[in-house]
N, C-alpha and C positions, 0 to 999 in steps of 0.2 A: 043592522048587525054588520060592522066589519072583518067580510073575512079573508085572509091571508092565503096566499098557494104556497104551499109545504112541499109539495114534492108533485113531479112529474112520470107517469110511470109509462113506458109506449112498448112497443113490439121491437123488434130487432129488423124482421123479412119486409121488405117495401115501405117501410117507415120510415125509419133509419137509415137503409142504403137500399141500393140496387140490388138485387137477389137473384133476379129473373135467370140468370146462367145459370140457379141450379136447379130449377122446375125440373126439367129431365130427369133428373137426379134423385128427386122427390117424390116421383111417380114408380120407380123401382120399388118392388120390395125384396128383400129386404133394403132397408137403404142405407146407403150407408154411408155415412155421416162423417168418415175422417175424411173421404172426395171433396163431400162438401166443403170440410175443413178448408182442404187444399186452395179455395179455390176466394176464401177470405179476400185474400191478397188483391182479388178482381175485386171485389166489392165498391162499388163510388157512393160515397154521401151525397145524400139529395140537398139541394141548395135551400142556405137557410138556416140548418143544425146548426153548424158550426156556431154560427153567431147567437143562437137559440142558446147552445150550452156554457158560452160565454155568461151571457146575458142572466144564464140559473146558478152559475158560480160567482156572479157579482150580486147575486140577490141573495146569496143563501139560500136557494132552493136545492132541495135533493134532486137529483134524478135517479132512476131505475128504468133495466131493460127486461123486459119478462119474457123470456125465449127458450126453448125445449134445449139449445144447448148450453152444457153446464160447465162453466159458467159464463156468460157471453162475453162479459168483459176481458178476460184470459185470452180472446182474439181480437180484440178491437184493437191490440198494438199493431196491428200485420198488417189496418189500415191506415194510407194517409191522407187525411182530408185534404178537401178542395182548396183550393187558394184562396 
């Protein structure tokens, strides 16, 4: 049987980027979550993505981020990938 990869789906926190600045953050309750926001902007993509999401936009593969903030991509502008 051959089968095809249709879509990719991963986490947003230490998958995708660096998060680790907002564990502190995280451990509050309540927590709160526009800090976190704030704080996007730090985020650095782990080496590798970049060319990964290339690589699933030249194949037709879907991607998807499943992440408690909604909606994740609505902050992914606020990062700039690595070189």
């Amino acid at each position: 049987m051959d089968r095809k990869i249709k879509c990719l789906i991963t986490d947003f926190d230490e998958t995708f980027f660096r998060t680790a600045i907002t564990a502190p953050l995280k451990q509050q309750k309540p927590i709160d979550w526009e800090k976190i926001y704030s704080l996007i902007p730090q985020f650095e993509m782990y080496p590798g993505w970049s060319d990964l999401l290339k690589w699933l936009k030249d194949n037709n593969i879907r991607f998807a981020v499943r992440e408690k903030i909604q909606p994740p991509f609505k902050y992914l502008s606020l990062i700039t990938p690595p070189p």
